[in-house]
DSSP file (Angstrom, degrees, kcal/mol; ACC not computed):
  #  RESIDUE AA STRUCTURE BP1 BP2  ACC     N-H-->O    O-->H-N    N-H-->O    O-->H-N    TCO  KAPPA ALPHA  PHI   PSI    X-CA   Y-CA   Z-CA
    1    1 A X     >        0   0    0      0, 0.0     4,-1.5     0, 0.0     5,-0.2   0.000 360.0 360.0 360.0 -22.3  288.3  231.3  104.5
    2    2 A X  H  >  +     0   0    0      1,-0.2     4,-1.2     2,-0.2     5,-0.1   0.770 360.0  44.6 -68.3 -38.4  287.4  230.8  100.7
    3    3 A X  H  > S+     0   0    0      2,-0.2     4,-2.0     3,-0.1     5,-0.3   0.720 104.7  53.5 -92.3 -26.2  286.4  227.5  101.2
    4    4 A X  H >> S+     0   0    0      2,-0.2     4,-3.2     1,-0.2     3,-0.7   0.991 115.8  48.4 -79.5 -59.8  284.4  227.7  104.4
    5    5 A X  H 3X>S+     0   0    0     -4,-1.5     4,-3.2     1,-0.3     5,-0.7   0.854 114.9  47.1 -44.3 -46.3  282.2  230.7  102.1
    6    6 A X  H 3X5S+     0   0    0     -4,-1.2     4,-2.2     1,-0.2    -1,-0.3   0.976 111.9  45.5 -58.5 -56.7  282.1  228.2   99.2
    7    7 A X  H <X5S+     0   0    0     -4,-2.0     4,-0.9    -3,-0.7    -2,-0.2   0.929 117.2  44.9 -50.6 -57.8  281.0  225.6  101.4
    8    8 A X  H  X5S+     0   0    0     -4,-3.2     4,-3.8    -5,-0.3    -2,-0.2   0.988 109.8  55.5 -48.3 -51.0  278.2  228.3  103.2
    9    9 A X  H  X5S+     0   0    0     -4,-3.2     4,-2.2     2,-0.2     5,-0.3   0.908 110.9  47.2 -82.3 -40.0  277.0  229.7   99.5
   10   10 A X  H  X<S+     0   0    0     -4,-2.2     4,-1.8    -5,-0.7     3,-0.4   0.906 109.6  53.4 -87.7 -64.7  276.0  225.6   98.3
   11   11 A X  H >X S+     0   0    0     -4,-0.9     4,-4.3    -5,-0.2     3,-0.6   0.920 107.9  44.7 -11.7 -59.3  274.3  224.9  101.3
   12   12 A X  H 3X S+     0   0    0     -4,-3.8     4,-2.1     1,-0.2     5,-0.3   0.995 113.3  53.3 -77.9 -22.7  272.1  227.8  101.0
   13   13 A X  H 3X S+     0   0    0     -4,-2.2     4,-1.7    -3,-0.4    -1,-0.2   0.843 120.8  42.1 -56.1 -26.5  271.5  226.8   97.0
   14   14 A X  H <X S+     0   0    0     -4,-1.8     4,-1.5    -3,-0.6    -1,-0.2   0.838 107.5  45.4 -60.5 -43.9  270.7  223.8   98.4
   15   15 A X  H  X S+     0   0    0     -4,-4.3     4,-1.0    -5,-0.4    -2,-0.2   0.635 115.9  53.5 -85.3 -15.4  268.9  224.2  101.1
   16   16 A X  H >< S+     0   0    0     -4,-2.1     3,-4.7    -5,-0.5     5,-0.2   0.925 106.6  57.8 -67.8 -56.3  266.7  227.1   98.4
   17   17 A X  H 3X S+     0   0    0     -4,-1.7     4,-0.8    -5,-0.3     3,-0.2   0.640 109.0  44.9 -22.2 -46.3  266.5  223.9   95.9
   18   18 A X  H 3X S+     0   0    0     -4,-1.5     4,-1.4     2,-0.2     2,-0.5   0.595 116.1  42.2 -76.3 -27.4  264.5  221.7   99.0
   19   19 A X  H << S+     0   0    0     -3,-4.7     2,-0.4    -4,-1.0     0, 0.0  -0.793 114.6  52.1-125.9 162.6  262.2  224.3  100.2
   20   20 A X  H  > S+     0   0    0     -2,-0.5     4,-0.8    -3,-0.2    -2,-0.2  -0.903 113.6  48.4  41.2 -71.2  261.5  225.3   96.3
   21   21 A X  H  X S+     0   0    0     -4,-0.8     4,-0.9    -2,-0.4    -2,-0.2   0.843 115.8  40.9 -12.9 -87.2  260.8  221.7   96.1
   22   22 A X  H  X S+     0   0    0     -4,-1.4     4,-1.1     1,-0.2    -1,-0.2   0.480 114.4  49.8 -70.1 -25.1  258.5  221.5   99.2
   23   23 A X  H  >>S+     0   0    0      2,-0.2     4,-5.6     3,-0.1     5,-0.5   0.720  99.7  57.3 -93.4 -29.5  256.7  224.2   98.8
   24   24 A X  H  X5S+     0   0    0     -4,-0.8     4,-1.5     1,-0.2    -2,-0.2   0.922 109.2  49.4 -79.5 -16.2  255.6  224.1   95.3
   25   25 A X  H  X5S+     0   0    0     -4,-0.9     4,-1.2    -5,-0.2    -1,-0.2   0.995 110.9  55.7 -59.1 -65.4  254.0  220.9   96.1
   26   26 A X  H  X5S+     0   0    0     -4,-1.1     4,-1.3     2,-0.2    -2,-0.2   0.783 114.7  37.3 -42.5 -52.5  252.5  222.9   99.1
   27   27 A X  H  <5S+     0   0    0     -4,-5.6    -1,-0.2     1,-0.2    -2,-0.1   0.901 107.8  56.6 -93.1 -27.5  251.1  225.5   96.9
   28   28 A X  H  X<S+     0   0    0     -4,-1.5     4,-1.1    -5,-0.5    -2,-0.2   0.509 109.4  52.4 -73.2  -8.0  250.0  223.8   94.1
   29   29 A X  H  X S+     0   0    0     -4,-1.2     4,-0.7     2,-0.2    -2,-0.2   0.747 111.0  42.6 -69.4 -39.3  247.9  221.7   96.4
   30   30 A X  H  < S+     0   0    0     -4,-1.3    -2,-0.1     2,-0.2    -1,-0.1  -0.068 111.9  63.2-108.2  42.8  246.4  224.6   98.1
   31   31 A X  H  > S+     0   0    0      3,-0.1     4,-2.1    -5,-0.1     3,-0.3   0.658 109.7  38.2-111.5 -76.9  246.1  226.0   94.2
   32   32 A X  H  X S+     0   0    0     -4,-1.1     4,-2.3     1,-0.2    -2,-0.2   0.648 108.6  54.4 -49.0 -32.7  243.9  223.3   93.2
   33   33 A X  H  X S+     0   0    0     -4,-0.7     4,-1.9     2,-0.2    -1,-0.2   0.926 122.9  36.3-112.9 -46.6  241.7  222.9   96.2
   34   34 A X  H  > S+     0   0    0     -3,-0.3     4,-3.3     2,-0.2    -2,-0.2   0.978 114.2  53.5 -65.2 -50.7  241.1  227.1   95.6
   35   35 A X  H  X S+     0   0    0     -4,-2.1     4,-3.4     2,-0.2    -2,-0.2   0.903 111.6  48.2 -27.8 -67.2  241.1  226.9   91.7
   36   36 A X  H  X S+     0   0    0     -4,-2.3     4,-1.3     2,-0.2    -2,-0.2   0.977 112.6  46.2 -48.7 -76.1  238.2  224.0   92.3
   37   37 A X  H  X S+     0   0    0     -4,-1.9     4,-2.6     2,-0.3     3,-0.4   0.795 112.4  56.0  -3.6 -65.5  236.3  226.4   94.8
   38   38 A X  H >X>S+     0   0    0     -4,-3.3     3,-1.7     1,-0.4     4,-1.1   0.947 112.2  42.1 -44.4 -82.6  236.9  229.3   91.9
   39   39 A X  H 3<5S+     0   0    0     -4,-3.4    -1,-0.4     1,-0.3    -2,-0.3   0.520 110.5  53.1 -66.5  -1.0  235.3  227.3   89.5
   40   40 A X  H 3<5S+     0   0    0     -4,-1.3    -1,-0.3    -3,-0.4    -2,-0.2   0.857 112.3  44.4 -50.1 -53.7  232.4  226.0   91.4
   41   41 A X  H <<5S-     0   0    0     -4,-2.6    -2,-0.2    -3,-1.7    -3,-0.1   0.361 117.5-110.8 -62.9  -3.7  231.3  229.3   92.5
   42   42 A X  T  <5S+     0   0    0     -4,-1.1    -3,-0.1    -5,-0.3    -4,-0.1   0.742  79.0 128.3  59.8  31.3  231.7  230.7   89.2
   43   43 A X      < +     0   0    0     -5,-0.8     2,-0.4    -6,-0.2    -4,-0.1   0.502  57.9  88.1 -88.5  -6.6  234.6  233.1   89.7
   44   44 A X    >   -     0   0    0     -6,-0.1     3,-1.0     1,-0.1     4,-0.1  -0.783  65.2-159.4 -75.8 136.7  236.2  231.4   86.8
   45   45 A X  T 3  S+     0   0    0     -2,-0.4     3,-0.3     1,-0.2    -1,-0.1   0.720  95.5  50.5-100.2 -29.8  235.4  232.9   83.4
   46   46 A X  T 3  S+     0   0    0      1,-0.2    -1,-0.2     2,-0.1    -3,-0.0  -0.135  78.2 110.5-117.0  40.4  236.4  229.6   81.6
   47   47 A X  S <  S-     0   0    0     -3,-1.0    -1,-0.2     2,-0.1    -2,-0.1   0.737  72.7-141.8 -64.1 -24.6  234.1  227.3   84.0
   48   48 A X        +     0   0    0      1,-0.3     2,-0.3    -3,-0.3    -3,-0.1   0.639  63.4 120.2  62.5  39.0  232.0  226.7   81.3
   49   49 A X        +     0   0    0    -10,-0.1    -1,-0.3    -4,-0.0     2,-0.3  -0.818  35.4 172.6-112.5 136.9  228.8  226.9   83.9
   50   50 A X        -     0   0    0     -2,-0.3     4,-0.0    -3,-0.1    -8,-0.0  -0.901  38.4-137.6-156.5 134.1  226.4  229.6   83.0
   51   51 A X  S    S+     0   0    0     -2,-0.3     2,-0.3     2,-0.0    -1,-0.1   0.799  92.5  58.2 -73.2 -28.0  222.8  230.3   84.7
   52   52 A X  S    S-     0   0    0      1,-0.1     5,-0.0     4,-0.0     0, 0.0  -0.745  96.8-100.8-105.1 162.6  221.4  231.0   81.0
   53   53 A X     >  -     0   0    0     -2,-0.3     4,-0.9     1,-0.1    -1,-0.1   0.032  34.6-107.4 -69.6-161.6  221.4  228.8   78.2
   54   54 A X  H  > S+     0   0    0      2,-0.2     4,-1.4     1,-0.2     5,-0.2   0.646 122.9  48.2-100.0  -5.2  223.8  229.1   75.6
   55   55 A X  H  > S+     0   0    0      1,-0.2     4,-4.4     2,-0.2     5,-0.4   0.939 104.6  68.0 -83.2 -25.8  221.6  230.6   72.8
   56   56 A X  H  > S+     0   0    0      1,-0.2     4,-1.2     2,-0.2    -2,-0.2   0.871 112.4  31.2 -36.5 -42.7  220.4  233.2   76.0
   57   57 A X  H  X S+     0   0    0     -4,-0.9     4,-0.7     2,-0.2    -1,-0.2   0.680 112.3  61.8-110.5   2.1  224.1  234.8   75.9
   58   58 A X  H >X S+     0   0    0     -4,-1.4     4,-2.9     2,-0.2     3,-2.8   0.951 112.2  44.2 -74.4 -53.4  224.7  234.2   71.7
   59   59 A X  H 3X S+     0   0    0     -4,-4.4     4,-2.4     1,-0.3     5,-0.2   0.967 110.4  54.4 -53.3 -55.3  221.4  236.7   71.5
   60   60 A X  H 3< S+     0   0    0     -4,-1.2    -1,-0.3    -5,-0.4     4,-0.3   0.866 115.1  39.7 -35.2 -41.5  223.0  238.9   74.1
   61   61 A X  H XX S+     0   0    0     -3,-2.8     3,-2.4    -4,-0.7     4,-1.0   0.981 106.8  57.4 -82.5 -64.9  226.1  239.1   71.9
   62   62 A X  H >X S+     0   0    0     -4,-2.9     4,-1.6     1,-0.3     3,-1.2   0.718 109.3  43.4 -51.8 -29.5  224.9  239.4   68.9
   63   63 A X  H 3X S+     0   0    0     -4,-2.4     4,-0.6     1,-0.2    -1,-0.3   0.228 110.1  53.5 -95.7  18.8  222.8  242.6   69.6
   64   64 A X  H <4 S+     0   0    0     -3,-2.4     4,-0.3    -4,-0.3    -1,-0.2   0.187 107.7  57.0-133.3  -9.1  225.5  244.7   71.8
   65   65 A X  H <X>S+     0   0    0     -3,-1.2     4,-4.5    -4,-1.0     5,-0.7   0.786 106.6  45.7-100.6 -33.0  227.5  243.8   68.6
   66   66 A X  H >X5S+     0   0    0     -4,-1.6     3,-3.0     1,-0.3     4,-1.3   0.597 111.8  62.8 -38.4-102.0  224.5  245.9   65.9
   67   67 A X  H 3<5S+     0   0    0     -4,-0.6     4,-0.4     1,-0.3    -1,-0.3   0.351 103.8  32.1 -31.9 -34.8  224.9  248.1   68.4
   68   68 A X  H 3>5S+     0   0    0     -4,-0.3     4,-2.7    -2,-0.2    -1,-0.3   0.853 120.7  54.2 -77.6 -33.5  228.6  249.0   68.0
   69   69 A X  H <X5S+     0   0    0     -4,-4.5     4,-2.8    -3,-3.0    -2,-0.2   0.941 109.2  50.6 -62.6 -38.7  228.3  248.4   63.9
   70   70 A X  H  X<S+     0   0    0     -4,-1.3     4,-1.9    -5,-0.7    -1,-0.2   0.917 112.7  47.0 -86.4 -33.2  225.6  250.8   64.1
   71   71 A X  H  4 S+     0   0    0     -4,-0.4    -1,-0.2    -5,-0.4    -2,-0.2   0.946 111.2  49.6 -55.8 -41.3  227.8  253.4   66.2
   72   72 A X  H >< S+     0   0    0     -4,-2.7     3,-1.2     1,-0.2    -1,-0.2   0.826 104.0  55.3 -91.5 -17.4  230.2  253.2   64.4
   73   73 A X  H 3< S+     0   0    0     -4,-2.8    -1,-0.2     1,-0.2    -2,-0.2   0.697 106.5  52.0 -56.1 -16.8  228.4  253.6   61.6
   74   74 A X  T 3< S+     0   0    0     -4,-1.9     2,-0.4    -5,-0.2    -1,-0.2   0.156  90.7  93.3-113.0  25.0  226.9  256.9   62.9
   75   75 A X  S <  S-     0   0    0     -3,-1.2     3,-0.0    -5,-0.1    -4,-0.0  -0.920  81.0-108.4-100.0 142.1  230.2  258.4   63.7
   76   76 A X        -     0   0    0     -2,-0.4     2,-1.1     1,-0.1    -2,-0.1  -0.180  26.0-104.8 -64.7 163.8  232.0  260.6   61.0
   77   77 A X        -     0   0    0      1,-0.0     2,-0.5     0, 0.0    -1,-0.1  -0.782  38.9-169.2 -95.0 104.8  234.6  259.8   59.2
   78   78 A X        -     0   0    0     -2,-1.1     5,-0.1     1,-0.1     3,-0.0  -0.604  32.2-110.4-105.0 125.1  237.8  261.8   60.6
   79   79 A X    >   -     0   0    0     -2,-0.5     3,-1.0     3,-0.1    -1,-0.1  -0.177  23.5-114.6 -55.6 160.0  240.6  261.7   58.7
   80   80 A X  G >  S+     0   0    0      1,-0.3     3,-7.2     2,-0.2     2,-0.9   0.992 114.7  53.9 -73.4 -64.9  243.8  259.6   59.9
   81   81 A X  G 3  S+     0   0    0      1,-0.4    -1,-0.3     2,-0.2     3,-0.1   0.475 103.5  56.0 -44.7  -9.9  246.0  262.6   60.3
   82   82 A X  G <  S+     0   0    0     -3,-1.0    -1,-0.4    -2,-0.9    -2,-0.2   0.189  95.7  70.2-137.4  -6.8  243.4  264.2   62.6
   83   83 A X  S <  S+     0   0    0     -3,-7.2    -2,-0.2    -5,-0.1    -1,-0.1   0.808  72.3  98.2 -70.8 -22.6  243.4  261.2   65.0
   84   84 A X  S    S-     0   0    0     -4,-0.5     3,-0.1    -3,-0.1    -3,-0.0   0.065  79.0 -83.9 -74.9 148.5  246.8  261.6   66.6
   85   85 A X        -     0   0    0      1,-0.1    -1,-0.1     3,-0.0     3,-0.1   0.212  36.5 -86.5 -40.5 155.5  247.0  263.2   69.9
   86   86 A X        -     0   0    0      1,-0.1     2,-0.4     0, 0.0    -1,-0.1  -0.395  54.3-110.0 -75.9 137.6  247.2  266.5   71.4
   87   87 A X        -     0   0    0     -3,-0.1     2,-1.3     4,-0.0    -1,-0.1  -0.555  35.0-136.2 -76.6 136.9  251.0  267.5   71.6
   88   88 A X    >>  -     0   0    0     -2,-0.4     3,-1.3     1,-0.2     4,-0.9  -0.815   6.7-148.9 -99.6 121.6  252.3  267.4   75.5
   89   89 A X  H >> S+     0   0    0     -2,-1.3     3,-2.0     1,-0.3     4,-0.9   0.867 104.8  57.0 -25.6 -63.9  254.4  270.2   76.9
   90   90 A X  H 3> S+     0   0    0      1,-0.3     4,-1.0     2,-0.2    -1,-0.3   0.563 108.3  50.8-105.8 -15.6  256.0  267.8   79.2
   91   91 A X  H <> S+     0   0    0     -3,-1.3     4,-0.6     2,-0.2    -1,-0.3   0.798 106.7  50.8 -69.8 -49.2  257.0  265.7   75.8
   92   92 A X  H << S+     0   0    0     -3,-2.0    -2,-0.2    -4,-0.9    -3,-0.1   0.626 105.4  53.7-100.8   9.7  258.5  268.3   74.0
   93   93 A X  H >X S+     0   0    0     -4,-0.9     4,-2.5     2,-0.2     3,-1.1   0.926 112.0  49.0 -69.6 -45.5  260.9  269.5   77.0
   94   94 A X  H 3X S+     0   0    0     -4,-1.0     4,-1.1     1,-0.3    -2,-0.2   0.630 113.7  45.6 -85.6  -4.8  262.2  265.9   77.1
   95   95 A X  H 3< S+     0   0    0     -4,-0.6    -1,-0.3     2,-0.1     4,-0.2   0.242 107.0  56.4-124.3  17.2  262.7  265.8   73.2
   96   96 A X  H <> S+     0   0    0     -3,-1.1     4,-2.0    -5,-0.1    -2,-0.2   0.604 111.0  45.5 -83.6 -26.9  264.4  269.2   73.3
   97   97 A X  H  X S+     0   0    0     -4,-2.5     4,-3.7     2,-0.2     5,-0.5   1.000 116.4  48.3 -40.1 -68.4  267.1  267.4   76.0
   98   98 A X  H  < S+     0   0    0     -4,-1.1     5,-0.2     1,-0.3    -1,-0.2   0.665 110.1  46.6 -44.3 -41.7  267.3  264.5   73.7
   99   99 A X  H  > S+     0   0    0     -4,-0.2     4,-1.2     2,-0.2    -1,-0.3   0.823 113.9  50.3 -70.9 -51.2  267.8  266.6   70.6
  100  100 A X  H  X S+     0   0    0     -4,-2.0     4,-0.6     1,-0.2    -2,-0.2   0.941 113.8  45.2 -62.6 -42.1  270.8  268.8   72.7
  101  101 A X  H  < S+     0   0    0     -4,-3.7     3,-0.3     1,-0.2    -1,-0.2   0.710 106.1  60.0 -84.6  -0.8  272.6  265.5   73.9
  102  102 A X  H  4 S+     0   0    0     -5,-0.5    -1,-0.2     1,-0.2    -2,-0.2   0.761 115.9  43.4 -88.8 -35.9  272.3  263.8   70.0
  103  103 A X  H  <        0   0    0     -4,-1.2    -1,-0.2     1,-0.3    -2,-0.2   0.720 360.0 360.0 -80.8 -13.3  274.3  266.9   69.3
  104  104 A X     <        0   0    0     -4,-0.6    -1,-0.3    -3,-0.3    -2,-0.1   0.088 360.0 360.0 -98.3 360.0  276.6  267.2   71.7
């Protein structure tokens, strides 16, 4: 009986290998033909198609980034210690457990 299972279990690693095989051919065909499509329509981000020119979207960038230097410039300066986070209840139940089984 060992041998007929041995015999069953490499078939089906075989038979995965072949339609592995056949399908990734299969899909990377219908990968490209969508992938082309993508980037035609301009659902790709790195199509390198754009309805403005290129100096059109440098301006664009450059003023949205003033605009964050200048934000952050008009925000205060908070000390580091005074960034960190609100303590959670539900945090410090699971690090009083943690603390009882390190002891135990």
């Amino acid at each position: 009986m060992s041998r007929l299972t041995q015999i069953i279990q490499n078939f089906l690693i075989r038979l995965e290998g072949f339609f592995s095989v056949v399908f990734r051919n299969i899909f990377n065909f219908f990968g490209n033909i969508f992938g082309f499509l993508g980037k035609l329509f301009g659902f790709s981000s790195n199509s390198g198609y754009f309805l403005e020119s290129d100096a059109a979207q440098s301006i664009k960038r450059a003023t949205t980034q003033q605009s964050t230097e200048a934000e952050s410039a008009k925000a205060p300066d908070i000390p580091a210690t005074n960034r960190r986070r609100r303590p959670n209840p539900q945090m410090d139940y699971y690090l009083k457990m943690a603390k009882e089984v390190k002891k135990s």
